[in-house]
Residue frames as qw, qx, qy, qz and C-alpha x, y, z in Angstrom:
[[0.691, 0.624, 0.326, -0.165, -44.20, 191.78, -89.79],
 [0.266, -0.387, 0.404, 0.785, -42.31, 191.73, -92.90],
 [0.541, 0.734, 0.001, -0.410, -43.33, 193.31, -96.50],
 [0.620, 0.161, 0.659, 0.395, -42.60, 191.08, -99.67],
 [0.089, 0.617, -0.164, -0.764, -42.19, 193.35, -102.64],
 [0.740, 0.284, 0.609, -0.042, -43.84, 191.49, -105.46],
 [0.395, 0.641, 0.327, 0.572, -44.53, 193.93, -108.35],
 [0.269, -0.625, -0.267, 0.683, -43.88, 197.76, -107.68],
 [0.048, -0.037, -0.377, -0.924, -44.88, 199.27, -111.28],
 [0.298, 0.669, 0.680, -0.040, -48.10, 200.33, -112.95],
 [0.709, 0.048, 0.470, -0.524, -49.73, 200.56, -115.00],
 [0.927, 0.350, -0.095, 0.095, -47.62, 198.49, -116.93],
 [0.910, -0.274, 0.180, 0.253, -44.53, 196.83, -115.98],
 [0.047, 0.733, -0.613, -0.291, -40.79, 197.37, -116.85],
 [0.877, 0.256, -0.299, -0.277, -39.31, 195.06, -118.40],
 [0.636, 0.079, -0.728, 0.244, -39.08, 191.92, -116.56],
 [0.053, 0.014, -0.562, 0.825, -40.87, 193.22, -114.15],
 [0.260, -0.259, -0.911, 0.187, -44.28, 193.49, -112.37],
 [0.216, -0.596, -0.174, -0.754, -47.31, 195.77, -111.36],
 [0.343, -0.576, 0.371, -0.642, -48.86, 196.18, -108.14],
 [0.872, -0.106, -0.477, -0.007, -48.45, 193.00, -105.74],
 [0.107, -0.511, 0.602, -0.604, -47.34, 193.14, -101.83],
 [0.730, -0.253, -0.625, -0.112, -46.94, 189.97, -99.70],
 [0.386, -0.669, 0.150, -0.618, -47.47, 190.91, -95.72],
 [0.700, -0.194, -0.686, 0.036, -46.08, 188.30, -93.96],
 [0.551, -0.592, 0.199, -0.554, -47.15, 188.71, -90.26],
 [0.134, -0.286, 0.852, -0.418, -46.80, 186.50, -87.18],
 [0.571, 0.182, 0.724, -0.342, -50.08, 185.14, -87.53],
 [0.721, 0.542, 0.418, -0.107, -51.20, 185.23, -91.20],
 [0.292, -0.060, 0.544, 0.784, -50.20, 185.75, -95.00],
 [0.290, 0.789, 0.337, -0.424, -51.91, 188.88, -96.24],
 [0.448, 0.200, 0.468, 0.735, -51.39, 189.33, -100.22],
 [0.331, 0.727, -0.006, -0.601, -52.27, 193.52, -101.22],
 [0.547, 0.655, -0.228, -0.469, -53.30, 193.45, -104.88],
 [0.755, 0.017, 0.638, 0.152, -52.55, 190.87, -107.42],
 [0.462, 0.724, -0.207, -0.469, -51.28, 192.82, -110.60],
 [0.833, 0.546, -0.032, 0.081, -49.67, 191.20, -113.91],
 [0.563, 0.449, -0.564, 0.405, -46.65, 189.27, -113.72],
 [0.503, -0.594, 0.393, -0.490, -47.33, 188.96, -109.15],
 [0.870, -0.191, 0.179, -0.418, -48.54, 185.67, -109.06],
 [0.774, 0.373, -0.402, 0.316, -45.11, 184.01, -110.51],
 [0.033, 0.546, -0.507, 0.667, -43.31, 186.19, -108.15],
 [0.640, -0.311, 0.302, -0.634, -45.82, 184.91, -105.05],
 [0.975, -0.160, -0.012, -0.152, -45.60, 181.41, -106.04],
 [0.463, 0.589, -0.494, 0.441, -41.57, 181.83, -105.59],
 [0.087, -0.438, 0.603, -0.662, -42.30, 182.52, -101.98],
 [0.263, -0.051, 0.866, -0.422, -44.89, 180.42, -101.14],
 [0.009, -0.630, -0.691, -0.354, -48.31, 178.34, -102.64],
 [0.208, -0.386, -0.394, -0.807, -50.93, 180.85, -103.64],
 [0.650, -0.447, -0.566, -0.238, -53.57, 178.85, -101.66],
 [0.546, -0.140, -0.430, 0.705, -51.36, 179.49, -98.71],
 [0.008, 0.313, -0.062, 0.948, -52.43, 183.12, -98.43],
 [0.204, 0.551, 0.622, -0.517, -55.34, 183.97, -95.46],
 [0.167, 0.895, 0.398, -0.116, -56.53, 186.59, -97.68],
 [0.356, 0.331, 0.404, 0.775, -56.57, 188.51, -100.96],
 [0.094, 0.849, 0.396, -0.338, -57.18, 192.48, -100.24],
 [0.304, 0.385, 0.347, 0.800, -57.29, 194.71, -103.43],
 [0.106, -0.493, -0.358, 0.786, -57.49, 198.31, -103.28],
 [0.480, 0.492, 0.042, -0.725, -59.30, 198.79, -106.06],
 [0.751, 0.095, 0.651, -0.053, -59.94, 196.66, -109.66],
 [0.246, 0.882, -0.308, -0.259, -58.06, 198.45, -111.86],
 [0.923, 0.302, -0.228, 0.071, -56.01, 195.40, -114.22],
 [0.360, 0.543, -0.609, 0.452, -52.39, 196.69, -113.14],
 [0.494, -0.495, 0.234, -0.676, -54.22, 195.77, -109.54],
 [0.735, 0.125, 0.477, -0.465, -55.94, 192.81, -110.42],
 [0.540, 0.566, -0.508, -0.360, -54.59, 191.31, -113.56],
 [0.233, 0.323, -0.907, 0.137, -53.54, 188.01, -112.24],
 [0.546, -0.058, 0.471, -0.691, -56.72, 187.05, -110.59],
 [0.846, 0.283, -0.334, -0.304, -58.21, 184.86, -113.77],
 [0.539, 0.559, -0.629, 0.024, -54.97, 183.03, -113.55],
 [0.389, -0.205, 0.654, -0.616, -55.08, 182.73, -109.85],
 [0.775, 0.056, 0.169, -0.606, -58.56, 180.91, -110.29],
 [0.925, 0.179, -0.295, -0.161, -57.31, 178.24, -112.44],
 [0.233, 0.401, -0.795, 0.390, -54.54, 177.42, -109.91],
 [0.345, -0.222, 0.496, -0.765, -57.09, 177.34, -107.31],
 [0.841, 0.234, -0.251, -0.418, -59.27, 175.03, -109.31],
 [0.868, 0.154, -0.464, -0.085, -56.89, 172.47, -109.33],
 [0.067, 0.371, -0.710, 0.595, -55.97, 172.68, -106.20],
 [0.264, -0.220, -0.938, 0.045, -59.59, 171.96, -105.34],
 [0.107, 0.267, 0.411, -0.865, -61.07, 174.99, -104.33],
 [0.360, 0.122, -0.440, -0.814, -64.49, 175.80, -104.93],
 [0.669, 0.079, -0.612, -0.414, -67.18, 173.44, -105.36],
 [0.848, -0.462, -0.197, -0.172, -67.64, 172.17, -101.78],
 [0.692, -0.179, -0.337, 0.612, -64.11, 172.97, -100.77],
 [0.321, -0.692, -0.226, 0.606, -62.18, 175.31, -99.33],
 [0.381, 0.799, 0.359, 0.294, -62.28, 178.68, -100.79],
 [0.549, -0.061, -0.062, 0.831, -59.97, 182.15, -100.80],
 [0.114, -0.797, -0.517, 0.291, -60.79, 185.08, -99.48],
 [0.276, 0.289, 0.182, 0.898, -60.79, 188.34, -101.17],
 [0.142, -0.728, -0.319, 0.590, -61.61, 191.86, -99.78],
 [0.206, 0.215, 0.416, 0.859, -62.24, 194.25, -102.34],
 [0.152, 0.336, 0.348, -0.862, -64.20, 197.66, -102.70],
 [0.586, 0.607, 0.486, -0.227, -67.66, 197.53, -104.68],
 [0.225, 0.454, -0.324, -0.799, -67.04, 198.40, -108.36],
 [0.669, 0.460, 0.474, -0.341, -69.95, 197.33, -110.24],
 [0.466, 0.759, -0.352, -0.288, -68.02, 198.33, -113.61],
 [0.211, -0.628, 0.747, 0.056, -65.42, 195.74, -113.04],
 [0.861, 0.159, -0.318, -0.363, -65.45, 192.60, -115.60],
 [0.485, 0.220, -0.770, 0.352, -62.60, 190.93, -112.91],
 [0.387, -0.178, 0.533, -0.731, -65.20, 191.65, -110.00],
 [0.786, 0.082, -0.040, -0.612, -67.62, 189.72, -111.58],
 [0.462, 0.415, -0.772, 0.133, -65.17, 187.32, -112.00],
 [0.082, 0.101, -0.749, 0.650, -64.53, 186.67, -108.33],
 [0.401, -0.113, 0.505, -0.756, -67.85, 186.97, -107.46],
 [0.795, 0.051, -0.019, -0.605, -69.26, 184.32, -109.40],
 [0.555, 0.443, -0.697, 0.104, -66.37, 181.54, -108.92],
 [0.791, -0.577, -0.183, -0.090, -66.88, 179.29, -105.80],
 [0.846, -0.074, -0.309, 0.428, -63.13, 179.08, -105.50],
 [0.124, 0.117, -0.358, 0.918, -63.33, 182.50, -104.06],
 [0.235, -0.779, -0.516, 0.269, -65.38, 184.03, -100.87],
 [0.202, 0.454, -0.080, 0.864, -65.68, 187.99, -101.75],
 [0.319, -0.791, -0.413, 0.321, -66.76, 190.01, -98.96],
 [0.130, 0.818, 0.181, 0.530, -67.44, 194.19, -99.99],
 [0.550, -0.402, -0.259, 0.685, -65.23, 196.50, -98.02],
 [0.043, 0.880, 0.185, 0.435, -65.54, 200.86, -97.53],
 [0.071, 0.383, -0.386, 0.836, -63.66, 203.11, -95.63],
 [0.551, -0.492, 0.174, -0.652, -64.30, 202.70, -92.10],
 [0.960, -0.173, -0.070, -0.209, -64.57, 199.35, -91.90],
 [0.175, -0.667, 0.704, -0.171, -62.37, 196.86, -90.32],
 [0.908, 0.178, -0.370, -0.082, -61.15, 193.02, -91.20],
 [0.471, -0.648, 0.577, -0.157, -59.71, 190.80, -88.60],
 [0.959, 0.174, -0.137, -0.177, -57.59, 188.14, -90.12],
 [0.732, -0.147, -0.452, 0.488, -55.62, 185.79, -87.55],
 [0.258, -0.779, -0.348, 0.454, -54.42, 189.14, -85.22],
 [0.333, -0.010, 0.178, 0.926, -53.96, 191.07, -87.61],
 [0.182, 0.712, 0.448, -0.510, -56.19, 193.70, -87.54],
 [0.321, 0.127, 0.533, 0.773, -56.87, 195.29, -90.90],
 [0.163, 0.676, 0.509, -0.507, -58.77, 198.79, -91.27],
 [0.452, 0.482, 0.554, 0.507, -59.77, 200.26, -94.58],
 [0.133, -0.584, -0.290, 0.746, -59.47, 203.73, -95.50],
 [0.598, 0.717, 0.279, -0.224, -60.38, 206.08, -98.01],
 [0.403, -0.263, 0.390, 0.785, -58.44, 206.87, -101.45],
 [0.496, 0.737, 0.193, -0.416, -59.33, 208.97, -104.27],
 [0.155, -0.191, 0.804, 0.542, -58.59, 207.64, -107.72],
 [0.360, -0.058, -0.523, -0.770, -61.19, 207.12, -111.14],
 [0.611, -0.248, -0.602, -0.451, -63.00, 204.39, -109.87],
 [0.641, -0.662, 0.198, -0.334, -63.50, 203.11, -106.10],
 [0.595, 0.442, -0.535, 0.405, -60.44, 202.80, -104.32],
 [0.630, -0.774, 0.064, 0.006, -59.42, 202.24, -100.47],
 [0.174, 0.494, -0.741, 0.420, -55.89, 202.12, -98.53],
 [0.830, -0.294, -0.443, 0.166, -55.23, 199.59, -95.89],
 [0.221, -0.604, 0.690, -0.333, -53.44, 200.30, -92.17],
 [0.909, -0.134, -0.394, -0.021, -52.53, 196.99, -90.86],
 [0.292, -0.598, 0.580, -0.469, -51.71, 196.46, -87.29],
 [0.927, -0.263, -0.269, 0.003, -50.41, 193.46, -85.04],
 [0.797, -0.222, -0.315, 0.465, -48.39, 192.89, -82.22],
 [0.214, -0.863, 0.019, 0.458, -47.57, 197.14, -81.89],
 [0.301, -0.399, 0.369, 0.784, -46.99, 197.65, -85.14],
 [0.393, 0.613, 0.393, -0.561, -48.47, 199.41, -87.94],
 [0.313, 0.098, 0.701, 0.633, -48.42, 199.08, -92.03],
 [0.266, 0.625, 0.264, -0.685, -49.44, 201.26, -93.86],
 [0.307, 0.203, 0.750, 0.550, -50.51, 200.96, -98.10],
 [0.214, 0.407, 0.061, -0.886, -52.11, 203.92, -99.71],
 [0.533, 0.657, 0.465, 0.263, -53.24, 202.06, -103.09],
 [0.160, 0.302, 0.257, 0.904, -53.42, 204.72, -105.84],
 [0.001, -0.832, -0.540, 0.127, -54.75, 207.61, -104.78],
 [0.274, 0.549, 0.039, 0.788, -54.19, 211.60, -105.37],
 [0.215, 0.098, -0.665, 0.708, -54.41, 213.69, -102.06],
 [0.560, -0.494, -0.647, -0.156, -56.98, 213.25, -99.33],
 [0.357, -0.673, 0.251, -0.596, -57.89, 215.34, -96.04],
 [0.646, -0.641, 0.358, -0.208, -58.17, 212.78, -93.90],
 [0.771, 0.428, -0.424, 0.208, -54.84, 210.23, -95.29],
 [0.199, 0.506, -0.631, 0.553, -52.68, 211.46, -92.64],
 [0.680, -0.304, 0.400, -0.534, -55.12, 210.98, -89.26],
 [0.974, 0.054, -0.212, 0.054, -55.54, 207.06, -91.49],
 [0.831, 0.294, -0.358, 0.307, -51.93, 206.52, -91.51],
 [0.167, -0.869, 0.340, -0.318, -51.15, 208.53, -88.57],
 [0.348, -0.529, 0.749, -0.195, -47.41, 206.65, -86.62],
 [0.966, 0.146, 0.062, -0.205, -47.01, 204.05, -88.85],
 [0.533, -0.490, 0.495, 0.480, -43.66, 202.10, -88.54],
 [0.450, -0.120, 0.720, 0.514, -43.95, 201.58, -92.21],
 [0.569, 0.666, 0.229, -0.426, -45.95, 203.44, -95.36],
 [0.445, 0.054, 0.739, 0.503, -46.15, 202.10, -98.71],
 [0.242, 0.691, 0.263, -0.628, -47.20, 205.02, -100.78],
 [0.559, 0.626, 0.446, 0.312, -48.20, 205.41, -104.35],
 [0.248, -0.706, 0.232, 0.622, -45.41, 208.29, -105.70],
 [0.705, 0.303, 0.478, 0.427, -45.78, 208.05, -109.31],
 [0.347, 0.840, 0.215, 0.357, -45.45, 211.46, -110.93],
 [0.600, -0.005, -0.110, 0.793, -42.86, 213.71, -110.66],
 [0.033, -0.563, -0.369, 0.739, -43.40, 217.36, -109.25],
 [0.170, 0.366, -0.311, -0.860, -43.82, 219.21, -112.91],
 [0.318, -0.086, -0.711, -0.621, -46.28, 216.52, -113.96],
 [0.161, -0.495, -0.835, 0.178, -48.82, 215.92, -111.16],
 [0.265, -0.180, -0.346, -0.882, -51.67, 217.67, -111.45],
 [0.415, -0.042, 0.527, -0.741, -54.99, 218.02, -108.85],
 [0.814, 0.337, -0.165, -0.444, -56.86, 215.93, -111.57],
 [0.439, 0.385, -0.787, -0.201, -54.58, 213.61, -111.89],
 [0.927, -0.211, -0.229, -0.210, -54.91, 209.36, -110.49],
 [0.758, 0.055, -0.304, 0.575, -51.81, 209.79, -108.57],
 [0.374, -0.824, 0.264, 0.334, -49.44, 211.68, -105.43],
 [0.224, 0.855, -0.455, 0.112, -46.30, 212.88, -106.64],
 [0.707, 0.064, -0.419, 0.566, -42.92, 211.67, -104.89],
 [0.022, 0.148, -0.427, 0.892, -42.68, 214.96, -102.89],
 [0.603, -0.353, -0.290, -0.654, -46.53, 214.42, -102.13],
 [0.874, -0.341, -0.309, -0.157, -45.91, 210.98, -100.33],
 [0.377, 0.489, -0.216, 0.756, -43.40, 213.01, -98.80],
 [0.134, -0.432, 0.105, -0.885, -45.35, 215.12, -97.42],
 [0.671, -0.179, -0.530, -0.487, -47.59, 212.66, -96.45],
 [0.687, 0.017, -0.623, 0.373, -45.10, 210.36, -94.57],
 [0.339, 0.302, -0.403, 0.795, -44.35, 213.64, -92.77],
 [0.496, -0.261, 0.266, -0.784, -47.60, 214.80, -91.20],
 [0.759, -0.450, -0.266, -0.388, -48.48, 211.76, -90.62],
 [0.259, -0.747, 0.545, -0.278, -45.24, 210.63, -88.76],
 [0.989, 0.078, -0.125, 0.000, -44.81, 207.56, -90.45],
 [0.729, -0.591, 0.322, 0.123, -41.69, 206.09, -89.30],
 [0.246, -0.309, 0.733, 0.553, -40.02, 204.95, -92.97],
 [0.419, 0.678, -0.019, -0.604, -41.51, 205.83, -96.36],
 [0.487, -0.086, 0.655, 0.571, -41.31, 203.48, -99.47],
 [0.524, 0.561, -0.052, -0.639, -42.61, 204.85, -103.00],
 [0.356, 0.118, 0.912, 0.166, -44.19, 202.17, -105.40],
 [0.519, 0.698, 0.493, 0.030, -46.45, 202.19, -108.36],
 [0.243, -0.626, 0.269, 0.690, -43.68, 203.27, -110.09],
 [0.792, 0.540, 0.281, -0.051, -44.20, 203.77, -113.74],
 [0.823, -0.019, 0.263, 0.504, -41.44, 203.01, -116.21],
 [0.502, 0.645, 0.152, 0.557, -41.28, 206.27, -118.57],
 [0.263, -0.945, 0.166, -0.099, -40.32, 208.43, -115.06],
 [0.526, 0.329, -0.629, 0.468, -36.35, 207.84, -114.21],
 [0.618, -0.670, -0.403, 0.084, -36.92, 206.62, -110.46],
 [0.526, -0.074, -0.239, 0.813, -33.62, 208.73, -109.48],
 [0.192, 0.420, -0.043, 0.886, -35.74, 211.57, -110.15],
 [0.700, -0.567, -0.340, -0.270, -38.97, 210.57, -107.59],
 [0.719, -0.561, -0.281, 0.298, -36.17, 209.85, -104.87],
 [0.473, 0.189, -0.055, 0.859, -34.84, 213.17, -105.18],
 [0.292, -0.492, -0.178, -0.801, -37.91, 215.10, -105.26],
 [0.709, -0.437, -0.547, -0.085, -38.94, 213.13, -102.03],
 [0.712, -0.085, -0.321, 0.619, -35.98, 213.35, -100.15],
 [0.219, 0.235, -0.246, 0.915, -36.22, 216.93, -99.92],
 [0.660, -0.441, -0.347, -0.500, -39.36, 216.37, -98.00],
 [0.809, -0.415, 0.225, -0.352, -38.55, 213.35, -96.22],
 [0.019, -0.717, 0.686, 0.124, -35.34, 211.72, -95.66],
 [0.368, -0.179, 0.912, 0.045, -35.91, 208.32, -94.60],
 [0.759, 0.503, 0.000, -0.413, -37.79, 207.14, -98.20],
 [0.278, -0.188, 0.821, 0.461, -36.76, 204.21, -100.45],
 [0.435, 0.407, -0.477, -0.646, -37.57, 203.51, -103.80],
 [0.883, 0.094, 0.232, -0.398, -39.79, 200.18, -104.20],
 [0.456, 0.478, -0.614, -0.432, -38.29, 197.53, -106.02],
 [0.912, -0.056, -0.153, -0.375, -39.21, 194.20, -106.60],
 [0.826, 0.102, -0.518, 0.195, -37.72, 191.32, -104.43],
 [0.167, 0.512, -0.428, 0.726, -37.17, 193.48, -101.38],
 [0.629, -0.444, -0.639, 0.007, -38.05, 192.35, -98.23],
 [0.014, 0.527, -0.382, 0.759, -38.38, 195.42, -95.50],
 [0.213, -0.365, -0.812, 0.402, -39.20, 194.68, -91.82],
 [0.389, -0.693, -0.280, -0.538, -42.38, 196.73, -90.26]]
């Protein structure tokens, strides 16, 4: 498997630059995580849209999901919809959400409600959903195929059982926005030394931090990490890491 680095801010972009968006390419399918503002350029660099098995958002927060509308009218005229073919999306219930409703009343997409626990098989990739804890309902993804494992926390802020989810993954894409002196048990976010800490008990194999927002200097997040957990890069868009 490799990981396509689309967008890697939130919850609003640098400049020239992109919110959450992560293209999975596997051996058997093309798995797009999230679809924030300013992705879907980036995604149609690498390959049509329509191309993708399957759209899974961890939650429906805009920086998430912001590029969906836009999505639709591509899909339209591509033909989806309306007695064709149609794009799957995996997303967790949020009744509150005026881009769920979206999706759920457009033919040119097939939603289908996902919860912790559950599991999505698409081509051999297995795909199991875990929990996250953030304002509104949020999951994380492990994705396995072929003996290997991906991991993607979404936003979340720490969780008992995170580590057992992600336990020996070759790869963990972890949400590290806040620097140690500003994260806070309340807050909608891990630290950098958090998904640290994370990586470590769970024995993830290599450690990237994403949902980076712009007013932190990233030099300090991959400091505060590092003294956690060595092997850690810093997200950035256009990077392509193996799994």
């Amino acid at each position: 498997m490799k990981l396509h680095l689309l967008g890697v801010n939130g919850p609003f972009p640098e400049s020239n630059g992109a919110t959450s968006g992560y293209l999975l390419q596997a051996d058997s399918a093309l798995i797009q995580l999230d679809l924030g503002s300013g992705v879907l350029s980036r995604l149609t660099a690498l390959t049509a849209p329509e191309s993708v098995d399957a759209l899974f958002l961890s939650h429906w927060h805009f920086d998430h999901a912001a590029d969906i509308p836009v999505l639709m009218y591509r899909l339209q005229a591509m033909g989806f919809g309306e007695g064709g073919p149609q794009l799957a999306v995996y997303a967790p219930v949020d009744e509150s959400s005026a881009l769920r409703k979206i999706v759920a009343s457009v033919p040119c997409f097939r939603l289908t409600d996902i919860a912790p626990g559950g599991t999505v098989t698409v081509g051999s990739c297995n795909i199991h959903v875990g929990e996250a804890r953030h304002p509104v309902p949020a999951v994380s993804f492990r994705i396995e195929e072929g003996g290997k494992a991906f991991g993607y926390t979404g936003d979340t802020n720490t969780l008992p059982s995170l580590a057992g989810f992600f336990r020996n993954v070759d790869l963990l894409l972890a949400d590290g926005l806040f620097p140690a002196a500003d994260w806070a048990e309340g807050k909608p976010h891990l630290s950098a030394e958090l998904a640290a800490s994370l990586a470590v008990e769970a024995g993830a194999g290599a450690l990237v931090l994403t949902h980076l927002n712009p007013v932190y200097p990233p030099e300090i997040l991959l400091q505060e990490a590092r003294q956690k957990y060595p092997r850690v890069l810093l997200a950035s868009a256009g990077q392509v890491l193996p799994v």
